[in-house]
ChimeraX commands (.cxc) that place a marker at each C-alpha (Angstrom):
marker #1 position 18.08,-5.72,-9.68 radius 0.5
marker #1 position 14.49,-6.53,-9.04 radius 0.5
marker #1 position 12.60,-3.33,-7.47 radius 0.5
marker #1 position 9.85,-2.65,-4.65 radius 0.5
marker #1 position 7.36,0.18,-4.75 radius 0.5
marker #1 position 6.92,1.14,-1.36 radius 0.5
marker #1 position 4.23,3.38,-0.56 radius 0.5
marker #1 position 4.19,4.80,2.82 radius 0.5
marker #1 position 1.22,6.31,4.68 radius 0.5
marker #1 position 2.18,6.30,8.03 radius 0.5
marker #1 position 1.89,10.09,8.78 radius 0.5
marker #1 position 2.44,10.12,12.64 radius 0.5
marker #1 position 6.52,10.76,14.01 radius 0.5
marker #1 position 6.84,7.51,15.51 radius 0.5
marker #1 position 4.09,5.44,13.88 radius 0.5
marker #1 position 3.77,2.19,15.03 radius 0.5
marker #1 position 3.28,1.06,11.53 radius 0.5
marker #1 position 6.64,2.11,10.83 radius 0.5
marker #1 position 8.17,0.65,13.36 radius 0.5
marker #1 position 7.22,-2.40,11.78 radius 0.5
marker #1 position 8.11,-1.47,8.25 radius 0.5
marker #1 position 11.30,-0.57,8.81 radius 0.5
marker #1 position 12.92,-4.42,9.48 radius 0.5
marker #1 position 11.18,-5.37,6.67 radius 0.5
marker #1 position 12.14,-2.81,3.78 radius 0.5
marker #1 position 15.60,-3.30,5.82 radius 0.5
marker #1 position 15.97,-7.17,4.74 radius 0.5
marker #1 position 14.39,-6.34,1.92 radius 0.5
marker #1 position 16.69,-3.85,0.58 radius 0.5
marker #1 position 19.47,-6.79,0.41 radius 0.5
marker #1 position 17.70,-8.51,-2.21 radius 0.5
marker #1 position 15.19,-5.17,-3.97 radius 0.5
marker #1 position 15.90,-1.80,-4.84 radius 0.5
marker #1 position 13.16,0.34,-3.41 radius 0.5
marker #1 position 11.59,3.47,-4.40 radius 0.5
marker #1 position 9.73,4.73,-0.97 radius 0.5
marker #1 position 6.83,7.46,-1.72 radius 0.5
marker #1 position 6.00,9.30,1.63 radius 0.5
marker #1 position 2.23,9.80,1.75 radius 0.5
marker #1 position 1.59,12.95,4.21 radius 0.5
marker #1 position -2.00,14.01,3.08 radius 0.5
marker #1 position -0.76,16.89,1.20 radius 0.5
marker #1 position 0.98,15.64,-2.27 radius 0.5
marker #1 position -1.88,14.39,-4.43 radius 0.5
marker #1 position -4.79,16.32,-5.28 radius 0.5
marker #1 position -8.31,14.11,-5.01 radius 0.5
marker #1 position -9.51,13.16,-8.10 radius 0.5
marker #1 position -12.80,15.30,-8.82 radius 0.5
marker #1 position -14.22,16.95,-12.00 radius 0.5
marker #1 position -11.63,18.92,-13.37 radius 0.5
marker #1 position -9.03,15.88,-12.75 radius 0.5
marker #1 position -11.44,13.90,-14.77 radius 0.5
marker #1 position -12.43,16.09,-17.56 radius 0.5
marker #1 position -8.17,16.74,-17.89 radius 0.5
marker #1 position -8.05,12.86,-18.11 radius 0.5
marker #1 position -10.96,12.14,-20.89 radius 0.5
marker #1 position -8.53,14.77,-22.69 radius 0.5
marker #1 position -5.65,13.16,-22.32 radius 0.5
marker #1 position -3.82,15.26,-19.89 radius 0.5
marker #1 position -2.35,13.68,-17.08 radius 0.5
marker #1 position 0.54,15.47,-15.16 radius 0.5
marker #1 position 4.17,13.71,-16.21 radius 0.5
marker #1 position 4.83,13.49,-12.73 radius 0.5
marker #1 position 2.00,11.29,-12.21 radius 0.5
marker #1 position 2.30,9.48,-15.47 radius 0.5
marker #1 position 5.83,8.83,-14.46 radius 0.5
marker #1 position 4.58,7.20,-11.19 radius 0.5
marker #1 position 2.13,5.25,-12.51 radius 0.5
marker #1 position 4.60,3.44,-14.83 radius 0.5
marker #1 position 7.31,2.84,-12.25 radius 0.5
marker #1 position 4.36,1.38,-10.03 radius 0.5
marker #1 position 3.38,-0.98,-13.33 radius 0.5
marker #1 position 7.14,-1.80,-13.70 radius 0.5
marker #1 position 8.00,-2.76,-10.05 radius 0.5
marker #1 position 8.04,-6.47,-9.30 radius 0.5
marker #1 position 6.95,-5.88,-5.88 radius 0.5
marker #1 position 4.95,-3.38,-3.81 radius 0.5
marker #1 position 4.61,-3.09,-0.42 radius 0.5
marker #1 position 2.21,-0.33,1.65 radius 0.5
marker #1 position 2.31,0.53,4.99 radius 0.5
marker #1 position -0.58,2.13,6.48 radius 0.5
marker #1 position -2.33,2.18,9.81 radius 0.5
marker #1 position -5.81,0.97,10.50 radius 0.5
marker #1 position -8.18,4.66,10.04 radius 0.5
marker #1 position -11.68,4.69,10.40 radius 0.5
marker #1 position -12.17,0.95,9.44 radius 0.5
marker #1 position -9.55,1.34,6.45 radius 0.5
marker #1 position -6.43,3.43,6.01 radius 0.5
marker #1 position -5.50,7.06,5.47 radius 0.5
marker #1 position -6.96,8.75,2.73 radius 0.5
marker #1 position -4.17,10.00,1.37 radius 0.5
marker #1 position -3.52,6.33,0.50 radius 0.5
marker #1 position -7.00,6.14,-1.51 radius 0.5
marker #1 position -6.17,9.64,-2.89 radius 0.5
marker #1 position -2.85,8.44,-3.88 radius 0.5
marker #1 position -4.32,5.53,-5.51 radius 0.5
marker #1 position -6.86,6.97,-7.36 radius 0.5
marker #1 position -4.22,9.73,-8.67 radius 0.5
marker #1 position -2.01,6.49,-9.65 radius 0.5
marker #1 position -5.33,4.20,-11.68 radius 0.5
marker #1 position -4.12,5.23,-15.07 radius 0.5
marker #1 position -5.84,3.77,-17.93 radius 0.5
marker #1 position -3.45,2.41,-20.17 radius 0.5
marker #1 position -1.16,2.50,-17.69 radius 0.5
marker #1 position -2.00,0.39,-14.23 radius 0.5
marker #1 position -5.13,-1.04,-16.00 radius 0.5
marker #1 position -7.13,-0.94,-19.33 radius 0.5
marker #1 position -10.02,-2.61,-20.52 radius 0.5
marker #1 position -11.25,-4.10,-23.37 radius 0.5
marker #1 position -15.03,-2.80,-23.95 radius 0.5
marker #1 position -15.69,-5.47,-21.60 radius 0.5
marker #1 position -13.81,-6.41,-18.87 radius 0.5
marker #1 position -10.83,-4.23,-16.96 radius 0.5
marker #1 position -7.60,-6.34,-16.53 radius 0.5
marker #1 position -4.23,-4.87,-14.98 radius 0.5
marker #1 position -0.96,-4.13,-16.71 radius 0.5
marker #1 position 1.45,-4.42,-13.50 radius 0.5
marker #1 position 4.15,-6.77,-13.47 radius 0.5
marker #1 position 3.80,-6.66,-9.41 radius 0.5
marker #1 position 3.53,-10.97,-8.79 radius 0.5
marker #1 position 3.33,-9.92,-4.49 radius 0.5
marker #1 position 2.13,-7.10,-2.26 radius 0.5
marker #1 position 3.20,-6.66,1.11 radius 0.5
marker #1 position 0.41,-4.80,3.44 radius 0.5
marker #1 position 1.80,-3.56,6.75 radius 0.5
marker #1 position -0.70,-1.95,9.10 radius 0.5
marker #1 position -1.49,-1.94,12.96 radius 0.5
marker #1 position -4.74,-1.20,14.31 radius 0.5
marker #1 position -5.71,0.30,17.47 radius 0.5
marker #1 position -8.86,-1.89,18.48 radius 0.5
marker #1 position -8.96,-5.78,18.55 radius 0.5
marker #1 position -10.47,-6.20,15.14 radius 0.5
marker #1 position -8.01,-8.76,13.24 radius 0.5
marker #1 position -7.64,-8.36,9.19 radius 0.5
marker #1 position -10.60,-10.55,7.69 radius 0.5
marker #1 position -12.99,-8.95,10.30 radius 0.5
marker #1 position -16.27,-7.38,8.28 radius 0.5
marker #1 position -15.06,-4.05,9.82 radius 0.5
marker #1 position -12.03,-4.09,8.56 radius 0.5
marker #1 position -12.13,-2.56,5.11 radius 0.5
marker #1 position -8.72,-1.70,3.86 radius 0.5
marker #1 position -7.43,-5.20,3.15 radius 0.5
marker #1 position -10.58,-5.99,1.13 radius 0.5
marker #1 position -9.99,-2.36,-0.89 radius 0.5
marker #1 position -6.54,-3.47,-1.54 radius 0.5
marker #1 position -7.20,-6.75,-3.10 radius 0.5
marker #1 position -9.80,-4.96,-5.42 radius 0.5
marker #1 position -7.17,-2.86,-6.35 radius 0.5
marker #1 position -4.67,-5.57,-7.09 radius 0.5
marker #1 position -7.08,-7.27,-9.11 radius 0.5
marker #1 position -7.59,-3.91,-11.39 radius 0.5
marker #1 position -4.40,-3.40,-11.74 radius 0.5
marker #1 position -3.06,-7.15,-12.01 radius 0.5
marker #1 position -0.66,-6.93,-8.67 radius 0.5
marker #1 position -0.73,-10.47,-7.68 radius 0.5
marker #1 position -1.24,-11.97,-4.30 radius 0.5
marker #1 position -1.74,-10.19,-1.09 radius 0.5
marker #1 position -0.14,-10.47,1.97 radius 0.5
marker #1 position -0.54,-8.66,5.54 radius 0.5
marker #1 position 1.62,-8.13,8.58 radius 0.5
marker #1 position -0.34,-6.95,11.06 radius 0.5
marker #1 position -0.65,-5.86,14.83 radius 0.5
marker #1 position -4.10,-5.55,17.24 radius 0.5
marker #1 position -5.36,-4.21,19.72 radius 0.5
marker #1 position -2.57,-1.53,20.44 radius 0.5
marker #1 position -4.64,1.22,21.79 radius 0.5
marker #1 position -5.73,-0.79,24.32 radius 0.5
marker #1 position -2.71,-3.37,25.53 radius 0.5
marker #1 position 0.33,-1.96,27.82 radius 0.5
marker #1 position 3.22,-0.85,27.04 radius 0.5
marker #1 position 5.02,-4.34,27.26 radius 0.5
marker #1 position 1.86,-5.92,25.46 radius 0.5
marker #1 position 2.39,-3.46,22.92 radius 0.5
marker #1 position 6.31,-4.17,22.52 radius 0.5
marker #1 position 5.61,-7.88,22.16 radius 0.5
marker #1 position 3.18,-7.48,19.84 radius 0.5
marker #1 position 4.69,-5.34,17.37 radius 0.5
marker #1 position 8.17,-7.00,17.90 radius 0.5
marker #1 position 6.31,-10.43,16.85 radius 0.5
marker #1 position 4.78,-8.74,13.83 radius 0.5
marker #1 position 8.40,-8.22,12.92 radius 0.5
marker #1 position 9.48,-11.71,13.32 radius 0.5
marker #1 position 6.35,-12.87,11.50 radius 0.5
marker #1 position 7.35,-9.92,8.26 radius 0.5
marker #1 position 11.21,-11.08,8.47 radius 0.5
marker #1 position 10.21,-14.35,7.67 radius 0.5
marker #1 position 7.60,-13.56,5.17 radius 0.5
marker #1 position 10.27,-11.55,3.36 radius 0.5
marker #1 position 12.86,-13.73,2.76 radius 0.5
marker #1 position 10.68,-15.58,0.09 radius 0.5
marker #1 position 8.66,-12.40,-1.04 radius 0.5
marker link #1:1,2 radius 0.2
marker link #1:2,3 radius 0.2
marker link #1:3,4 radius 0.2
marker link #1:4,5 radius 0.2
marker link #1:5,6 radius 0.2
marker link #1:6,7 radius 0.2
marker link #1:7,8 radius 0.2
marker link #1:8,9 radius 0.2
marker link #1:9,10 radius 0.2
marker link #1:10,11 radius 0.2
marker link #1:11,12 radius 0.2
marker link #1:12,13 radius 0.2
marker link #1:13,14 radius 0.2
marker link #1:14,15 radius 0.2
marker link #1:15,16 radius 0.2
marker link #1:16,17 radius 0.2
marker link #1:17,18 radius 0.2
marker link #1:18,19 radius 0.2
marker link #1:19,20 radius 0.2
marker link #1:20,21 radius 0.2
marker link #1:21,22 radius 0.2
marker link #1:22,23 radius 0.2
marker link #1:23,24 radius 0.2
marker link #1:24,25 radius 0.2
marker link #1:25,26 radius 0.2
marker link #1:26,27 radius 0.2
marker link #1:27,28 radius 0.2
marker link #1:28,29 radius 0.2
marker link #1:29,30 radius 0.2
marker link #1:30,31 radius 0.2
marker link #1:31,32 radius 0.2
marker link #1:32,33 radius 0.2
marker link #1:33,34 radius 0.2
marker link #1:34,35 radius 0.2
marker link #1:35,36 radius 0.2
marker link #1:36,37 radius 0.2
marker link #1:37,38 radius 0.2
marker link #1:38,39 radius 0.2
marker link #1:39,40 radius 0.2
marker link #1:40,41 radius 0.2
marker link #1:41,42 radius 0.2
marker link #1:42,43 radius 0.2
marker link #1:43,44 radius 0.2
marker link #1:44,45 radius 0.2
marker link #1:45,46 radius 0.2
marker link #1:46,47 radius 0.2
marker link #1:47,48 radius 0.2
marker link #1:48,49 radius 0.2
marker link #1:49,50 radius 0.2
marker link #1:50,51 radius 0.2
marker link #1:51,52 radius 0.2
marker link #1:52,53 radius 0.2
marker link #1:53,54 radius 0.2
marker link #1:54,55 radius 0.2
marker link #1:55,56 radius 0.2
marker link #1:56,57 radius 0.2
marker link #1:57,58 radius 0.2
marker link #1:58,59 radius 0.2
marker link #1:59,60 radius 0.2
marker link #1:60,61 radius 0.2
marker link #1:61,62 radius 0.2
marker link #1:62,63 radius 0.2
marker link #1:63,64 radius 0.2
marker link #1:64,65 radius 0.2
marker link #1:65,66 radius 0.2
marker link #1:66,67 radius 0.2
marker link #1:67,68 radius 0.2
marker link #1:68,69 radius 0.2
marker link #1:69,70 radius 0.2
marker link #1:70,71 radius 0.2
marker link #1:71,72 radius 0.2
marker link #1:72,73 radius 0.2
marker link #1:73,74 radius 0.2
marker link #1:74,75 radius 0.2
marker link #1:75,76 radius 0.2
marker link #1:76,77 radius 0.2
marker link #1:77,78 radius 0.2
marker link #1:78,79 radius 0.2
marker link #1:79,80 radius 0.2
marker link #1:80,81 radius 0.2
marker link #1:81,82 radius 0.2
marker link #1:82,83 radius 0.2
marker link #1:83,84 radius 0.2
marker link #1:84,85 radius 0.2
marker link #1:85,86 radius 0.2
marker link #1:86,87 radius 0.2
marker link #1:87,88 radius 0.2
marker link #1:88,89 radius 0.2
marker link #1:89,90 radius 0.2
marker link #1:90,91 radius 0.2
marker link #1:91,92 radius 0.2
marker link #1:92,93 radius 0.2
marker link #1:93,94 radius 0.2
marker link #1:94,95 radius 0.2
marker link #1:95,96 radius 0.2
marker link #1:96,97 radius 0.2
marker link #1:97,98 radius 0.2
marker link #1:98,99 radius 0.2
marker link #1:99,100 radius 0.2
marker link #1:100,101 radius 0.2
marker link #1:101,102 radius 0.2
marker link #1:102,103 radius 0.2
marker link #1:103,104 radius 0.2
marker link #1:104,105 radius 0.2
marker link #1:105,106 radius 0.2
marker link #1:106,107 radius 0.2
marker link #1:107,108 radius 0.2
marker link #1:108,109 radius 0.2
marker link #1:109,110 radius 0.2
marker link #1:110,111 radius 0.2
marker link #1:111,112 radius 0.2
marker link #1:112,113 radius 0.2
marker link #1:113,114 radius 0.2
marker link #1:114,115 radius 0.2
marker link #1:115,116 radius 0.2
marker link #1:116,117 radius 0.2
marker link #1:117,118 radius 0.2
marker link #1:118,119 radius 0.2
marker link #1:119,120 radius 0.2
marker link #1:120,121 radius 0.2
marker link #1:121,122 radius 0.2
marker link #1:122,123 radius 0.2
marker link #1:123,124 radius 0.2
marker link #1:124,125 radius 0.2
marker link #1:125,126 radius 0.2
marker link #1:126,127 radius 0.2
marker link #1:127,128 radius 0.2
marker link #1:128,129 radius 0.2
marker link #1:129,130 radius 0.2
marker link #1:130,131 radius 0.2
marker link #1:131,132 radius 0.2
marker link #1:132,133 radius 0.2
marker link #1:133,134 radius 0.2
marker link #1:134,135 radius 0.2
marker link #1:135,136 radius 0.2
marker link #1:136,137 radius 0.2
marker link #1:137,138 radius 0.2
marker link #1:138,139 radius 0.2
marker link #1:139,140 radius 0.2
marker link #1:140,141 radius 0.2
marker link #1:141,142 radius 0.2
marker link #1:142,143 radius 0.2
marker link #1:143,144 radius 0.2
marker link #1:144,145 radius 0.2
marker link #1:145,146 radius 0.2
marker link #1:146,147 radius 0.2
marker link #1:147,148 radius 0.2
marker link #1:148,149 radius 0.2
marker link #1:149,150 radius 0.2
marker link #1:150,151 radius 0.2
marker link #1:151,152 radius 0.2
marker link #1:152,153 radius 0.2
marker link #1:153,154 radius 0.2
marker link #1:154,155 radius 0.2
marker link #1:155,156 radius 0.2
marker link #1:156,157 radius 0.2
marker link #1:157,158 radius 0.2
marker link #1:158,159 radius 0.2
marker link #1:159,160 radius 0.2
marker link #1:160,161 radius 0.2
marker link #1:161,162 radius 0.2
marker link #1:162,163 radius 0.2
marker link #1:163,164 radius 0.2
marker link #1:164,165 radius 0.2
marker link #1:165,166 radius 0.2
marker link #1:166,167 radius 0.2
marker link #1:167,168 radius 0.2
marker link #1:168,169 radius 0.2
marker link #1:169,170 radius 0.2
marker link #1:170,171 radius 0.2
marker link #1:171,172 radius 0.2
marker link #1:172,173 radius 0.2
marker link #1:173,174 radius 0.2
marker link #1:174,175 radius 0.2
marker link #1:175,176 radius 0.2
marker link #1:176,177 radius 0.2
marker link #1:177,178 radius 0.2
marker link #1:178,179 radius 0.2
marker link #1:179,180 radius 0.2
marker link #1:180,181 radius 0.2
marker link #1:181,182 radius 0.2
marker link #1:182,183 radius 0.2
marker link #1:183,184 radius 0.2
marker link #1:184,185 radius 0.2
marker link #1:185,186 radius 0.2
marker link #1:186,187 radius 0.2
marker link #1:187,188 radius 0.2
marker link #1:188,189 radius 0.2
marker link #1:189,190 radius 0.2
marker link #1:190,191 radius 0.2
view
């Protein structure tokens, strides 16, 4: 069976990010096996000096190692994070930094960088509090994650998304987030 690398970042109890998510790992999970990592902020160390100076070494923790190649093996990822100051958490970027493994996601040759995933589609799931739509200039994490899936050779890019939430009623709110649903569900039967 084909397998999903979900990576979740939504780190409020009854994220509206989730909500979303949810139906869509759901019909997923008929056709993937997914491996869900739970992002809470506290996991993954960021990657400073003494992470680096371990890594031009050679030491990289198994655990991470491990990760790292299940993410390169998985034939699909899909990340579900809400909209943060302009981006996502960043214990998503902290994750992903801890995860950009040379020889592993990506490697280079002198040159050029070029990704070792087998990932063909990524599935971004994210809702945003203020009326700014993915594509906007201040939206930055769609734009970070399709740098990142050029590194690491994860394929196309593709984003379920709902706006405006902080600032629409609760009805407004339902509707919107039950028609990001209905516009993932359908996306996912051919993802």
């Amino acid at each position: 069976m084909e397998k999903v690398f979900f990576i979740d970042a939504t780190m409020r109890a009854g994220s509206r990010t989730r909500m979303i998510a949810g139906p869509l790992l759901e019909e997923l999970g008929k056709r993937y096996e997914i491996e869900t990592v739970k992002l809470d902020g506290a996991g993954f160390p960021a990657v400073g000096s003494r992470i680096l100076q371990d890594r031009d070494n050679g030491i990289v923790p198994e655990e991470y190692a491990g990760m790292s190649r299940r993410i390169a093996a998985a034939d699909r990822m899909v990340i579900a994070a809400p909209f943060w100051d302009m981006s996502f958490p960043s214990a998503l970027k902290v994750f992903f930094e801890n995860m950009s493994l040379f020889h592993i996601t990506f490697d280079s040759d002198d040159r050029h960088c070029y990704g070792l995933c087998k990932c063909s589609k990524v599935l971004y799931i994210t809702t945003r509090g203020m009326d700014i739509h993915t594509g906007d200039e201040l939206e930055q994490a769609t734009p970070y994650i399709k740098a990142l899936s050029r590194l690491w050779g994860l394929g196309e890019l593709y984003v379920v998304s709902a706006e405006n939430l902080d600032y629409s009623s609760p009805a407004e709110i339902e509707r919107k987030i039950a028609d990001a649903i209905e516009r993932g569900l359908r996306l996912c039967r051919d993802f």
